[in-house]
N, CA, C and O atoms as a Tripos MOL2 file, in Angstrom:
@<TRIPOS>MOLECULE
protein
  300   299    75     0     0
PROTEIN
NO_CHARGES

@<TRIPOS>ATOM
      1 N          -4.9660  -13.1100   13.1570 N.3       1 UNK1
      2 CA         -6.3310  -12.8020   13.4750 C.3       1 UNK1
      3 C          -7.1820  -13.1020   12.2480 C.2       1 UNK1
      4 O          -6.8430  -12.8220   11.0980 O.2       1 UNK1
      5 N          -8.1120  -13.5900   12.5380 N.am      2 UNK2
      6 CA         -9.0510  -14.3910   11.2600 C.3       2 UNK2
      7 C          -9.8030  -12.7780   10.7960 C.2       2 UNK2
      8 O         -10.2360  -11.8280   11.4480 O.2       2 UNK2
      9 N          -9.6820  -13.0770    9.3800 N.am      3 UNK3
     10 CA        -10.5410  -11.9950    8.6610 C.3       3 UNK3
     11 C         -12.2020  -12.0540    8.7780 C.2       3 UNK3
     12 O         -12.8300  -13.1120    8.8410 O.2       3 UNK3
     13 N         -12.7260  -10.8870    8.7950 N.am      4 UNK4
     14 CA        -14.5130  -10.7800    9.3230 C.3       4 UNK4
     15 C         -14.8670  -11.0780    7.5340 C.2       4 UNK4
     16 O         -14.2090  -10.6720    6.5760 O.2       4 UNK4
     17 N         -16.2060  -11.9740    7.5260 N.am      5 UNK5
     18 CA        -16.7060  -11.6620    6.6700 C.3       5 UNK5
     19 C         -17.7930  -10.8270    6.2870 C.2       5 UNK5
     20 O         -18.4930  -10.8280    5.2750 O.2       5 UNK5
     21 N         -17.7860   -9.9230    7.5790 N.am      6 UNK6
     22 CA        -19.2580   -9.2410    7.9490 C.3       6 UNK6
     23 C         -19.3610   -8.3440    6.0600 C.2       6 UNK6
     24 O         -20.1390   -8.5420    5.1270 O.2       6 UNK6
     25 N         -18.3820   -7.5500    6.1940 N.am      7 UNK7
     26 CA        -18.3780   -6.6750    4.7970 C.3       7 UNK7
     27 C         -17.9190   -7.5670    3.3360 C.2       7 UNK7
     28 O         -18.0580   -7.0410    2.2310 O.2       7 UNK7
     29 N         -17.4500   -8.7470    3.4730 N.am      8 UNK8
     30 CA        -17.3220   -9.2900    2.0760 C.3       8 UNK8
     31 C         -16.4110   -8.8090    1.3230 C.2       8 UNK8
     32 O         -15.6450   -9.6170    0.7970 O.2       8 UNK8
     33 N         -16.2250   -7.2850    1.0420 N.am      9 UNK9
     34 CA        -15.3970   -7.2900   -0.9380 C.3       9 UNK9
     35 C         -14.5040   -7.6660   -0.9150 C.2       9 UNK9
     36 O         -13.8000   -7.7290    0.0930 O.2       9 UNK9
     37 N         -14.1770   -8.1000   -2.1640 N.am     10 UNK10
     38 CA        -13.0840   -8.6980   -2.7550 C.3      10 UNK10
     39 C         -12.0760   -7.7120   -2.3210 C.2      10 UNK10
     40 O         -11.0860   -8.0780   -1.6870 O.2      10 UNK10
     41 N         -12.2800   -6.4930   -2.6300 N.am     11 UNK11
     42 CA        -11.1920   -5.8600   -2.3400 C.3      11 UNK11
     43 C         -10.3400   -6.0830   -1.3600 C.2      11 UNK11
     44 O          -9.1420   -6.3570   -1.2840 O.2      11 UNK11
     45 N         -11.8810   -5.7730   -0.0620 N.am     12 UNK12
     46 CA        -10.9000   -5.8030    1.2760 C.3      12 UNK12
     47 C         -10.1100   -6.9930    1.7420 C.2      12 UNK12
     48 O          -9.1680   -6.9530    2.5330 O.2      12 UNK12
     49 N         -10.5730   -7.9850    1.1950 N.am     13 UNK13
     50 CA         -9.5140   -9.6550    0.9830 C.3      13 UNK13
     51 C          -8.4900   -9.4930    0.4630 C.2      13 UNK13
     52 O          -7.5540   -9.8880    1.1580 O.2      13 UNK13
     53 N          -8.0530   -8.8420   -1.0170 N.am     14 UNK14
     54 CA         -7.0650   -8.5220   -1.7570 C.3      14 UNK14
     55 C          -5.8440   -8.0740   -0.3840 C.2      14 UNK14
     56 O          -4.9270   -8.7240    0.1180 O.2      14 UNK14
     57 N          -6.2940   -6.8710   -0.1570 N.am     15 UNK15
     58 CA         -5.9010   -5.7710    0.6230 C.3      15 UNK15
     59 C          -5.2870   -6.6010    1.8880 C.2      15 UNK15
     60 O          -4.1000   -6.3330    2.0770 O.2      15 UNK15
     61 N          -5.8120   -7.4990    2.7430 N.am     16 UNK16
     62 CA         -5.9810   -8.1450    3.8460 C.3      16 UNK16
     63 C          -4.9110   -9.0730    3.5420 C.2      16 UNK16
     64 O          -3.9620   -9.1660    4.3200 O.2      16 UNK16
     65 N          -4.9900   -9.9880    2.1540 N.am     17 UNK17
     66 CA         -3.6310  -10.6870    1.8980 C.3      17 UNK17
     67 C          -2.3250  -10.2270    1.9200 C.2      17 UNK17
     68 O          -1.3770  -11.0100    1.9790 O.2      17 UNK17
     69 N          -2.1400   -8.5440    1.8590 N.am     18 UNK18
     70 CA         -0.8940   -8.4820    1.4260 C.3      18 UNK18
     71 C           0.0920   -8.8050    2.7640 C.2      18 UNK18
     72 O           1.2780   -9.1210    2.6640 O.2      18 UNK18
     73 N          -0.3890   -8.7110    3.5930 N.am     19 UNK19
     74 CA          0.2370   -8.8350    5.3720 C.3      19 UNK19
     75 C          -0.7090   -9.6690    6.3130 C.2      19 UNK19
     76 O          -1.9380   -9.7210    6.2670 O.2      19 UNK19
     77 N           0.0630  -10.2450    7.0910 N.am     20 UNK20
     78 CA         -0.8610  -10.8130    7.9350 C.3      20 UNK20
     79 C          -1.0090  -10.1460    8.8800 C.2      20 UNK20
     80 O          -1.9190  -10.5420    9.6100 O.2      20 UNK20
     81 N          -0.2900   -8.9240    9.3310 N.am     21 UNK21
     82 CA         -0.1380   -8.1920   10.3960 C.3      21 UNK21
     83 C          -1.7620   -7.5820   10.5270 C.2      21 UNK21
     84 O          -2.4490   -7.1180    9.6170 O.2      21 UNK21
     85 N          -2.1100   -7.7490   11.9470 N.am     22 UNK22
     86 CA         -3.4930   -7.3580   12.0990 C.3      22 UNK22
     87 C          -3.8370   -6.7370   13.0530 C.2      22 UNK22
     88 O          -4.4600   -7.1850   14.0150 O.2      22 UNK22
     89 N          -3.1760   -4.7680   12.7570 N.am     23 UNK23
     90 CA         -3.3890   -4.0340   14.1370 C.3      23 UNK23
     91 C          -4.0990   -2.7860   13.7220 C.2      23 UNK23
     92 O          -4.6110   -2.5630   12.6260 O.2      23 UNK23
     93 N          -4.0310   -1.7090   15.1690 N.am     24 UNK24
     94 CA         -5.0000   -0.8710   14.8300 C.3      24 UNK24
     95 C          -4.3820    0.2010   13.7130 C.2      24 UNK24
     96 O          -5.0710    0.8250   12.9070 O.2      24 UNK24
     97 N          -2.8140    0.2840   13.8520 N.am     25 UNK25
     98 CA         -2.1870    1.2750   12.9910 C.3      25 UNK25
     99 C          -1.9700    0.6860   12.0930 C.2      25 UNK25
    100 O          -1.2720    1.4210   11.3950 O.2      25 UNK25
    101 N          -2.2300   -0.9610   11.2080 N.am     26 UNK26
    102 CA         -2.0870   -0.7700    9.7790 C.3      26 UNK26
    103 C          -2.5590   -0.2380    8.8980 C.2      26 UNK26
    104 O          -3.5210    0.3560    9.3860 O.2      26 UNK26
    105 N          -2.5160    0.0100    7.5910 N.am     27 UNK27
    106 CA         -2.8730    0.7800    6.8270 C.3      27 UNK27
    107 C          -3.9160    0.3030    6.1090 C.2      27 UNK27
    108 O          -3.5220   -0.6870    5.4920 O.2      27 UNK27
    109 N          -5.2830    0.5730    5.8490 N.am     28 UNK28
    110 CA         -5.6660   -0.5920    5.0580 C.3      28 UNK28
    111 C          -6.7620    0.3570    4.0370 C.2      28 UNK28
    112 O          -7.1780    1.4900    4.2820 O.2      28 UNK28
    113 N          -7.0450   -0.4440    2.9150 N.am     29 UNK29
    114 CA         -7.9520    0.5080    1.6060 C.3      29 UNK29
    115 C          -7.5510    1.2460    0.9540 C.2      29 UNK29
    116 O          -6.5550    1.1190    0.2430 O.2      29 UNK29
    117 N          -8.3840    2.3670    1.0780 N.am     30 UNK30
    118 CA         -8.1410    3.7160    0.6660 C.3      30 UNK30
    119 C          -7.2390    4.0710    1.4770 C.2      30 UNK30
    120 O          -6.5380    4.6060    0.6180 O.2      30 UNK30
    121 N          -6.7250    4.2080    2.3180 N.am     31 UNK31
    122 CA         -5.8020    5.1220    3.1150 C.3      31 UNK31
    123 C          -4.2390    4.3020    2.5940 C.2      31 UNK31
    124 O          -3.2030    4.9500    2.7480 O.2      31 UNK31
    125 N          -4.1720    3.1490    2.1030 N.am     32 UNK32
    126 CA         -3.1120    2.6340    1.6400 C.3      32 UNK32
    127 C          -2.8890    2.9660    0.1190 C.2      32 UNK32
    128 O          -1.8170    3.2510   -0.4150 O.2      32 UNK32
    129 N          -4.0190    2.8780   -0.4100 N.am     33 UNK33
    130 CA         -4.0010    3.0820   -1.8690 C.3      33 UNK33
    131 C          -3.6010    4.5140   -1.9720 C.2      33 UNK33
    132 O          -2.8550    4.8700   -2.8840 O.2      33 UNK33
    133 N          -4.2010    5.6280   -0.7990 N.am     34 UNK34
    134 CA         -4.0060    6.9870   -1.1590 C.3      34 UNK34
    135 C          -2.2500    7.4890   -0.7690 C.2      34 UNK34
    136 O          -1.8860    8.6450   -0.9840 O.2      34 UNK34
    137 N          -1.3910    6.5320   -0.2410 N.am     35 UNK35
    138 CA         -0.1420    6.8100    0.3540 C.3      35 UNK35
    139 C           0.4470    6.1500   -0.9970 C.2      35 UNK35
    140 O           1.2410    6.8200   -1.6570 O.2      35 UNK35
    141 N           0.1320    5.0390   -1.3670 N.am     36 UNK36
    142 CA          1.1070    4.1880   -2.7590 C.3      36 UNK36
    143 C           0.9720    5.0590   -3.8520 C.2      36 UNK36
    144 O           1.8230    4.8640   -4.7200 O.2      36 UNK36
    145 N           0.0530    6.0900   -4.1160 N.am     37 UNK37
    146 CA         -0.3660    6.8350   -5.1470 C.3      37 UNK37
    147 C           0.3320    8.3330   -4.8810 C.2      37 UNK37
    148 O           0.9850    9.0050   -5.6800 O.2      37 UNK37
    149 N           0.0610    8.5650   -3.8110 N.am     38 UNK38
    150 CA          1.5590    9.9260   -3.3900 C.3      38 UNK38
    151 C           2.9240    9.2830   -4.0530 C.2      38 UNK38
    152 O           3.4950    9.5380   -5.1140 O.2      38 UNK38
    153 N           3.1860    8.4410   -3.1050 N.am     39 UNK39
    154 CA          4.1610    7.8330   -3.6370 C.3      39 UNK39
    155 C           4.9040    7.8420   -4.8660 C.2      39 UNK39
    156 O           5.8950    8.4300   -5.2980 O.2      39 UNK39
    157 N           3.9890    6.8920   -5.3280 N.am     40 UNK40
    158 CA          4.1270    6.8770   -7.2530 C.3      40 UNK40
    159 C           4.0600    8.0850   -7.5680 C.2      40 UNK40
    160 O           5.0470    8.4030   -8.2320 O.2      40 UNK40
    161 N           2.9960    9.3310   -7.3200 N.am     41 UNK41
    162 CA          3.8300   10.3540   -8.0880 C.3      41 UNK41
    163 C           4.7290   10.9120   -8.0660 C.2      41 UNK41
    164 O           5.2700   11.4840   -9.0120 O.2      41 UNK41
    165 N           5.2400   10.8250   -6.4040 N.am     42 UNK42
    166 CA          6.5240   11.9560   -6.3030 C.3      42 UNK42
    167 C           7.7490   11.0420   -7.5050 C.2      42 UNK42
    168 O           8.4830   11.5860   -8.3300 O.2      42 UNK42
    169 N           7.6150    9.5570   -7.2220 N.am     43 UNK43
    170 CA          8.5400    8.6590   -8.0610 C.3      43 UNK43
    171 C           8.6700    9.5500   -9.5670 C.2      43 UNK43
    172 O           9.6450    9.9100  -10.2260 O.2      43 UNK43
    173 N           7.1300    9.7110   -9.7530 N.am     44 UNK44
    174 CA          7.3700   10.4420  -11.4400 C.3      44 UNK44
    175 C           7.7470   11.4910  -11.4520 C.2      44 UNK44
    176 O           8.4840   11.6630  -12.4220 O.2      44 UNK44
    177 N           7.5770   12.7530  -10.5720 N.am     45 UNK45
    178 CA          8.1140   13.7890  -10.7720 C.3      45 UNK45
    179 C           9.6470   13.9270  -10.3260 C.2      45 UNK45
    180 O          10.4040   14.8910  -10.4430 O.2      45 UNK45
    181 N           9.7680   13.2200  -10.0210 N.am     46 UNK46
    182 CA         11.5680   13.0140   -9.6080 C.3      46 UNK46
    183 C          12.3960   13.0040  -11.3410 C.2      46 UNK46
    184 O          13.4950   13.4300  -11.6940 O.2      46 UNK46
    185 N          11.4740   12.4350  -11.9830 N.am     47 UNK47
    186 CA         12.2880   12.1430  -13.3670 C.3      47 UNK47
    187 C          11.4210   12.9540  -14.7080 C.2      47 UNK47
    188 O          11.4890   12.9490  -15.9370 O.2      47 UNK47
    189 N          10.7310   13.5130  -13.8270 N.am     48 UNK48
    190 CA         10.3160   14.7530  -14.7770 C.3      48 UNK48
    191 C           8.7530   13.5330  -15.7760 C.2      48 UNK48
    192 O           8.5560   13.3990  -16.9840 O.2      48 UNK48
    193 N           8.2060   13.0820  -14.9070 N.am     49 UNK49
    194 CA          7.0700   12.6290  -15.8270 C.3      49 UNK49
    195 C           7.3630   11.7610  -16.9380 C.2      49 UNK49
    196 O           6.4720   11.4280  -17.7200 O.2      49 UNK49
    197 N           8.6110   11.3540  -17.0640 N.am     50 UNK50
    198 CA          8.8960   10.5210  -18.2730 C.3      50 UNK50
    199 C           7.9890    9.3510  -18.0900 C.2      50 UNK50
    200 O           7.7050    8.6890  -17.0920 O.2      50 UNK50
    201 N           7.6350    9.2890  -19.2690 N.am     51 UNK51
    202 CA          6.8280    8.0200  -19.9950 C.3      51 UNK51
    203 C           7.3370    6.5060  -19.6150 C.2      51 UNK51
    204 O           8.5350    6.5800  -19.8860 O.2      51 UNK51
    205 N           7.1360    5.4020  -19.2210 N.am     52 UNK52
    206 CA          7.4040    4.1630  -19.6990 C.3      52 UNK52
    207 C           8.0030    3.6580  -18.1820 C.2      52 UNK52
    208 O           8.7750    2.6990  -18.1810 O.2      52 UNK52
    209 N           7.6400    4.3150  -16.8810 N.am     53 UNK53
    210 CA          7.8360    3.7910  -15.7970 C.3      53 UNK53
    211 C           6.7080    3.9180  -14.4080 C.2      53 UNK53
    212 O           6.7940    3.9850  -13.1820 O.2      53 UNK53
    213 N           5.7700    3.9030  -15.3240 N.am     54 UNK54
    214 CA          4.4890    4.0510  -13.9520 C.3      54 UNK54
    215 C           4.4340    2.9420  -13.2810 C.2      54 UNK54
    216 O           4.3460    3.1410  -12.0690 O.2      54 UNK54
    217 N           4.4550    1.5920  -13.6650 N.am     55 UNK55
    218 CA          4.4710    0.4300  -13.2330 C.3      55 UNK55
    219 C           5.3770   -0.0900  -12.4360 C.2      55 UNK55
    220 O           5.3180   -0.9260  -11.5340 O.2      55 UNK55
    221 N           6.3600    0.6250  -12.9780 N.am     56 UNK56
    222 CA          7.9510    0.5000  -11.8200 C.3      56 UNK56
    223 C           7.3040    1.2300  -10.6060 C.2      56 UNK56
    224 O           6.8270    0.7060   -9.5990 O.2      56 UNK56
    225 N           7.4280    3.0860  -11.0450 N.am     57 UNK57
    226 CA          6.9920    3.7320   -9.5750 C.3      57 UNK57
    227 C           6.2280    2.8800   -8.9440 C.2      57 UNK57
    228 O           6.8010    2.5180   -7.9160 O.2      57 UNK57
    229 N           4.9410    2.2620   -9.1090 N.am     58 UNK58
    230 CA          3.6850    2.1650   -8.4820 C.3      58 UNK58
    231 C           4.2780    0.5500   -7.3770 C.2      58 UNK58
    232 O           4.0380    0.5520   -6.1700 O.2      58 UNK58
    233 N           4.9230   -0.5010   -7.9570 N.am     59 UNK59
    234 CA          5.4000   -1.2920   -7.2860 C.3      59 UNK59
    235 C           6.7140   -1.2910   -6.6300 C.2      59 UNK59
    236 O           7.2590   -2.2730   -6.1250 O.2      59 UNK59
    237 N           7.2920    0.2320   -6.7030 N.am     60 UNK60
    238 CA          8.1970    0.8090   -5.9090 C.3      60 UNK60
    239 C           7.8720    1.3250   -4.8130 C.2      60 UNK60
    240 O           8.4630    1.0350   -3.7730 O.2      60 UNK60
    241 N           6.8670    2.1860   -4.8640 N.am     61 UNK61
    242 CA          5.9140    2.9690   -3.9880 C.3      61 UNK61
    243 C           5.5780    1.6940   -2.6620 C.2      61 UNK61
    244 O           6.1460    1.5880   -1.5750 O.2      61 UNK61
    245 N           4.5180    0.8880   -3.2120 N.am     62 UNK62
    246 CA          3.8600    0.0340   -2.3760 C.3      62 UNK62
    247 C           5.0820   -1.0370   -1.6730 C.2      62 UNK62
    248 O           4.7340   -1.9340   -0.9050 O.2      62 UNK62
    249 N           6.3570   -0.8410   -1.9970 N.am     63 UNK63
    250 CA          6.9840   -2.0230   -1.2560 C.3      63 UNK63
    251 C           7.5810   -1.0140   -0.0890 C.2      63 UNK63
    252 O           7.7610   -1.4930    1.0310 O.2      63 UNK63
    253 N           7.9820    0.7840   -0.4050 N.am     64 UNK64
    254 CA          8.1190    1.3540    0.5350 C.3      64 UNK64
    255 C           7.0960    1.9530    1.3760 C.2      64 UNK64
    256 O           7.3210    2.7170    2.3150 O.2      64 UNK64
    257 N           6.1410    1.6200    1.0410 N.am     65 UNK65
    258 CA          4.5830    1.7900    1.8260 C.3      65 UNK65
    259 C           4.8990    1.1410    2.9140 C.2      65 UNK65
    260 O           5.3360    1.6340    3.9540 O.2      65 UNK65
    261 N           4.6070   -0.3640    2.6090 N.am     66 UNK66
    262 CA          4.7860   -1.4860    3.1130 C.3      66 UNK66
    263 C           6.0140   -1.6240    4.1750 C.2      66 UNK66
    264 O           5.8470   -1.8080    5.3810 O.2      66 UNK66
    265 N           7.2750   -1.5050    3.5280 N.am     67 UNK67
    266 CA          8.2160   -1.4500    4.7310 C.3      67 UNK67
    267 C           8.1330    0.0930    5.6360 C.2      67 UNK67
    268 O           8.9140    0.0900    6.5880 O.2      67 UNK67
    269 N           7.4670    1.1520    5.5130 N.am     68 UNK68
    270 CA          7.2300    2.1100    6.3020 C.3      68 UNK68
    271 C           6.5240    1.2830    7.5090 C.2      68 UNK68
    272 O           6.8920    1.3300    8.6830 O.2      68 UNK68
    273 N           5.3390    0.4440    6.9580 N.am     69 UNK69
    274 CA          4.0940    0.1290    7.7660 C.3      69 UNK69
    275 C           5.0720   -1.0560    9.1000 C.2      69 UNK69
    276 O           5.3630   -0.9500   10.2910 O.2      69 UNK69
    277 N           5.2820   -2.1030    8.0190 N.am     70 UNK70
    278 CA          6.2340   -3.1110    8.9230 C.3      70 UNK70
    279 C           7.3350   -2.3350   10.0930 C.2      70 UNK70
    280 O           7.3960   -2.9500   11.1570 O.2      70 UNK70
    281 N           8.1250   -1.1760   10.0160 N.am     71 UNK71
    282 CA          8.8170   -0.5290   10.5330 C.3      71 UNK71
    283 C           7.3580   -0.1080   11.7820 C.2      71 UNK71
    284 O           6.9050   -0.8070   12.6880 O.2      71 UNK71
    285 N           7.0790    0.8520   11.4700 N.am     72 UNK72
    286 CA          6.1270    1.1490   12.3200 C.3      72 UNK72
    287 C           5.6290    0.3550   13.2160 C.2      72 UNK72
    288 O           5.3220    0.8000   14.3220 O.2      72 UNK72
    289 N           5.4660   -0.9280   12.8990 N.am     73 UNK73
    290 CA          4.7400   -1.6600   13.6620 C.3      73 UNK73
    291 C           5.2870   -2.6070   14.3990 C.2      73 UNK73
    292 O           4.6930   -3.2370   15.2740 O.2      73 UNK73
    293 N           6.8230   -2.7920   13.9670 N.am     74 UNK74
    294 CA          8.0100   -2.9870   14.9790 C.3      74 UNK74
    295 C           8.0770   -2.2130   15.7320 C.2      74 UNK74
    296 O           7.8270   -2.8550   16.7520 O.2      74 UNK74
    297 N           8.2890   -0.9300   16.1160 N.am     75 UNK75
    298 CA          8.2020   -0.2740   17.1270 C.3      75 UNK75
    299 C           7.7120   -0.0180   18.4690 C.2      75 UNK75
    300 O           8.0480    1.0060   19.0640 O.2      75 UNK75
@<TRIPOS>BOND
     1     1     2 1
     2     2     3 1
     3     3     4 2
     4     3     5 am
     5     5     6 1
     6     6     7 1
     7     7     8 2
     8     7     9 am
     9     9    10 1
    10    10    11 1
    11    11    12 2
    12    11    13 am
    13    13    14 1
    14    14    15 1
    15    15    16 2
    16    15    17 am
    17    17    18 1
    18    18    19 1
    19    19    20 2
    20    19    21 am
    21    21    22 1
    22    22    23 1
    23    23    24 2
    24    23    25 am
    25    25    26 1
    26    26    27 1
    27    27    28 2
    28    27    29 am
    29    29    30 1
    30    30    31 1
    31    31    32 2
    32    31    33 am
    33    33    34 1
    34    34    35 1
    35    35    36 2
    36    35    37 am
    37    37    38 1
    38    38    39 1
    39    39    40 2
    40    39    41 am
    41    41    42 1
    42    42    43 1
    43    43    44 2
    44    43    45 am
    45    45    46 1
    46    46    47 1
    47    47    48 2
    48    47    49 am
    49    49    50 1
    50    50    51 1
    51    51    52 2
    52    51    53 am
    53    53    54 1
    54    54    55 1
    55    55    56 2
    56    55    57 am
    57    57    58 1
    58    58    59 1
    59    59    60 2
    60    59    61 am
    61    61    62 1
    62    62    63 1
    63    63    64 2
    64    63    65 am
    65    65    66 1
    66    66    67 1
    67    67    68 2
    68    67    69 am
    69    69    70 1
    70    70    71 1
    71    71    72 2
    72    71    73 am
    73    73    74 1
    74    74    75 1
    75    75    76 2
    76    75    77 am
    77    77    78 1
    78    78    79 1
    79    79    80 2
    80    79    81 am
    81    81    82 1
    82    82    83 1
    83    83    84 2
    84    83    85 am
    85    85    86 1
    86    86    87 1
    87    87    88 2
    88    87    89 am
    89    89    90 1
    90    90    91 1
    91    91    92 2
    92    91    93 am
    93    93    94 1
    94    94    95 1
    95    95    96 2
    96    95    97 am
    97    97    98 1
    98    98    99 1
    99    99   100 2
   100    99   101 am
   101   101   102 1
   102   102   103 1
   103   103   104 2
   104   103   105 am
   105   105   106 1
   106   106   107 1
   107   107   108 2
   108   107   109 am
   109   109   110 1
   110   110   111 1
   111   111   112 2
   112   111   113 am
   113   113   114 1
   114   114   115 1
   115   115   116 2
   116   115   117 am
   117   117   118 1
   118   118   119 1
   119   119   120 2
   120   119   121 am
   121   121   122 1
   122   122   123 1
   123   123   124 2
   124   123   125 am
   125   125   126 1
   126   126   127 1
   127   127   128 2
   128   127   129 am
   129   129   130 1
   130   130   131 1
   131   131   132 2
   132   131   133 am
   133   133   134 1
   134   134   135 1
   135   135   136 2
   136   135   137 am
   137   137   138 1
   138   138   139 1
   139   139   140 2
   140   139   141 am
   141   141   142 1
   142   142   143 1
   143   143   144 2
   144   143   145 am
   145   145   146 1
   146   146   147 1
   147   147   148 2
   148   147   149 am
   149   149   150 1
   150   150   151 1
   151   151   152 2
   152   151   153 am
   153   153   154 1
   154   154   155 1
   155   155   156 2
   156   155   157 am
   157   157   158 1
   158   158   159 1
   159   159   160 2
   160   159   161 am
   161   161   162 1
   162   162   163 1
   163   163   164 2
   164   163   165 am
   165   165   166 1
   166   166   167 1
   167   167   168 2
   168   167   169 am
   169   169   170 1
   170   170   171 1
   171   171   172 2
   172   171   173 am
   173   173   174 1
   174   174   175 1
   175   175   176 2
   176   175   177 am
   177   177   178 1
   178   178   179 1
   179   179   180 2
   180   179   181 am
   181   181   182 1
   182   182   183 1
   183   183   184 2
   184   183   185 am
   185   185   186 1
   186   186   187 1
   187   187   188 2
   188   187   189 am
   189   189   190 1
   190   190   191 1
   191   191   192 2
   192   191   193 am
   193   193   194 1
   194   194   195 1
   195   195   196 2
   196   195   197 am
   197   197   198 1
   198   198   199 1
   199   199   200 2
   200   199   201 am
   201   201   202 1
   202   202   203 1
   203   203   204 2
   204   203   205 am
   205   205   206 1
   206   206   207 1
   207   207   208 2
   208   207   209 am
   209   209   210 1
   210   210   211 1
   211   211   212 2
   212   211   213 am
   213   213   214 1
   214   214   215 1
   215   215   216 2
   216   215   217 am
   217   217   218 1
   218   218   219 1
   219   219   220 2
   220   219   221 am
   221   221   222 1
   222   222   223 1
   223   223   224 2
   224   223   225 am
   225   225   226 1
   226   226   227 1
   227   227   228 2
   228   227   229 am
   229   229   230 1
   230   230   231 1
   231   231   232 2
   232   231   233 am
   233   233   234 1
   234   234   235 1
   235   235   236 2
   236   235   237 am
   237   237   238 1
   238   238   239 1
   239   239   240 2
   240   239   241 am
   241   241   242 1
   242   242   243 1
   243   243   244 2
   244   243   245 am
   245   245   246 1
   246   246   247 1
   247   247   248 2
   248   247   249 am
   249   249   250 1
   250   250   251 1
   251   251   252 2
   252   251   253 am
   253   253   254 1
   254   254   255 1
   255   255   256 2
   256   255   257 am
   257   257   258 1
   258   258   259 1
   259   259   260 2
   260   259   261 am
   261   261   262 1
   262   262   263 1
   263   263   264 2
   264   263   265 am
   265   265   266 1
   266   266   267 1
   267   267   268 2
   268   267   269 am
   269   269   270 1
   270   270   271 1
   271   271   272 2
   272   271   273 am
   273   273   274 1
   274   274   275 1
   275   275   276 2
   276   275   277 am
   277   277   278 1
   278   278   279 1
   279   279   280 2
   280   279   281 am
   281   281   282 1
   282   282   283 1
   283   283   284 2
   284   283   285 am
   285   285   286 1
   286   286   287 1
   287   287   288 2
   288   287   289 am
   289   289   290 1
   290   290   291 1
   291   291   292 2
   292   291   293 am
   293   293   294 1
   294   294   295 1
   295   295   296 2
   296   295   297 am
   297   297   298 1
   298   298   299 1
   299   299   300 2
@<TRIPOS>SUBSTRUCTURE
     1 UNK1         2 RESIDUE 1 A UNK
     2 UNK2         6 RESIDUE 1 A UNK
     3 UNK3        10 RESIDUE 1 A UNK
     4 UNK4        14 RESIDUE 1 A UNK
     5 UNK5        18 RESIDUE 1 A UNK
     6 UNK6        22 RESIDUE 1 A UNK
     7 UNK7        26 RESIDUE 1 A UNK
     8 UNK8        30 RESIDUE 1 A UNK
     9 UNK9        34 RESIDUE 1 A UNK
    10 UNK10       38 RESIDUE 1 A UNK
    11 UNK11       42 RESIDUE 1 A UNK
    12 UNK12       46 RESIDUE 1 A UNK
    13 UNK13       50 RESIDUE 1 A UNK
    14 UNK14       54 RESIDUE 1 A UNK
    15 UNK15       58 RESIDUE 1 A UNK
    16 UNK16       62 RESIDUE 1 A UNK
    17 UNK17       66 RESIDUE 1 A UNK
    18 UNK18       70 RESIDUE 1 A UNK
    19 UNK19       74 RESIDUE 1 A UNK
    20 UNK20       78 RESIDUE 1 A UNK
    21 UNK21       82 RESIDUE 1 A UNK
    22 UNK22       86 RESIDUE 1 A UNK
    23 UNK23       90 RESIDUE 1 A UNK
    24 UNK24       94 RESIDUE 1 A UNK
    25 UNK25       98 RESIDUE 1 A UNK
    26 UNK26      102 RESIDUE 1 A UNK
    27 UNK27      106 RESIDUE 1 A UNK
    28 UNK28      110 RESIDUE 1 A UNK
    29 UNK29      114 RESIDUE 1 A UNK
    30 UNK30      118 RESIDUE 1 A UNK
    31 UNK31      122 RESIDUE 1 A UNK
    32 UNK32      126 RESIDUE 1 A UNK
    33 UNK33      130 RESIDUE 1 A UNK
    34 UNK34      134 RESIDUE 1 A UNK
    35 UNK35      138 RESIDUE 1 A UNK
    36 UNK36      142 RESIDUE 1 A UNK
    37 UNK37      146 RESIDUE 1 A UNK
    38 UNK38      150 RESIDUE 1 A UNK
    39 UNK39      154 RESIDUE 1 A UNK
    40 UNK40      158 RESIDUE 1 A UNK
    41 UNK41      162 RESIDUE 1 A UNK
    42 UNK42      166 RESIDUE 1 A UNK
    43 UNK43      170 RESIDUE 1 A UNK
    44 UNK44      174 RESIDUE 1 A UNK
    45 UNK45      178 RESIDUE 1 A UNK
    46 UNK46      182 RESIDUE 1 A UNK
    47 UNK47      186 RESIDUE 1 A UNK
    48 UNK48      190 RESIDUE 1 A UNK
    49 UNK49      194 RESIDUE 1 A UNK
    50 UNK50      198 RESIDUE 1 A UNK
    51 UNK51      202 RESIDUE 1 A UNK
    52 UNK52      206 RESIDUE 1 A UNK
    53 UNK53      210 RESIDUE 1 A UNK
    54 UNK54      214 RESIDUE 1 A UNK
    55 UNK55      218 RESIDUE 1 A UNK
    56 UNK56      222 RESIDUE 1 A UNK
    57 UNK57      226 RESIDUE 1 A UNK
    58 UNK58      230 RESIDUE 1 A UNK
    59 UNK59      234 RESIDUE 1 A UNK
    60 UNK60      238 RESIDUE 1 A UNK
    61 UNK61      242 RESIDUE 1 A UNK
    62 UNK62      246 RESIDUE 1 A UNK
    63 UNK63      250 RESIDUE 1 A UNK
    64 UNK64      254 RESIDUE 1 A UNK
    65 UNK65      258 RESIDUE 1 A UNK
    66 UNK66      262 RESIDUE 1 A UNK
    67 UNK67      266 RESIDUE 1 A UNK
    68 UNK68      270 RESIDUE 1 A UNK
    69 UNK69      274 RESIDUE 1 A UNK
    70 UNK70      278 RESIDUE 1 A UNK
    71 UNK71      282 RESIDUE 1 A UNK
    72 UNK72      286 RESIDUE 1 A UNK
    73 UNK73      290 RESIDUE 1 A UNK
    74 UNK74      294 RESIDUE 1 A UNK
    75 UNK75      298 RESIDUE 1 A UNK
């Protein structure tokens, strides 16, 4: 499904690239950013806040975001 340019931001393009999947239950923006960011923290508090792996959690988080969403939307 072709992307609207009615609203423009960059963001929502960013966001729009990561899947081509284009339904009413994907996740998209803030409501994705606010699940990858749960995510990532529970990742840190699992190991007690240690230093020197936010970047891991955060692209750990978003690939199980992501396969939550893909799952879901197999269904």
């Amino acid at each position: 499904m072709p992307l609207s340019k009615s609203k423009g931001s960059s963001a929502s393009k960013e966001k729009a690239s990561i899947s081509d999947l284009k339904t009413e239950t994907e996740l998209q923006g803030e409501d994705f950013y606010q699940m990858v960011s749960e995510a990532a923290y529970y990742r840190a508090e699992k190991r007690n806040f240690a230093s020197g792996h936010e970047m891991e959690d955060w692209i750990e988080a978003e690939a199980e975001i992501l396969d939550l969403q893909k799952e879901n939307l197999a269904a």
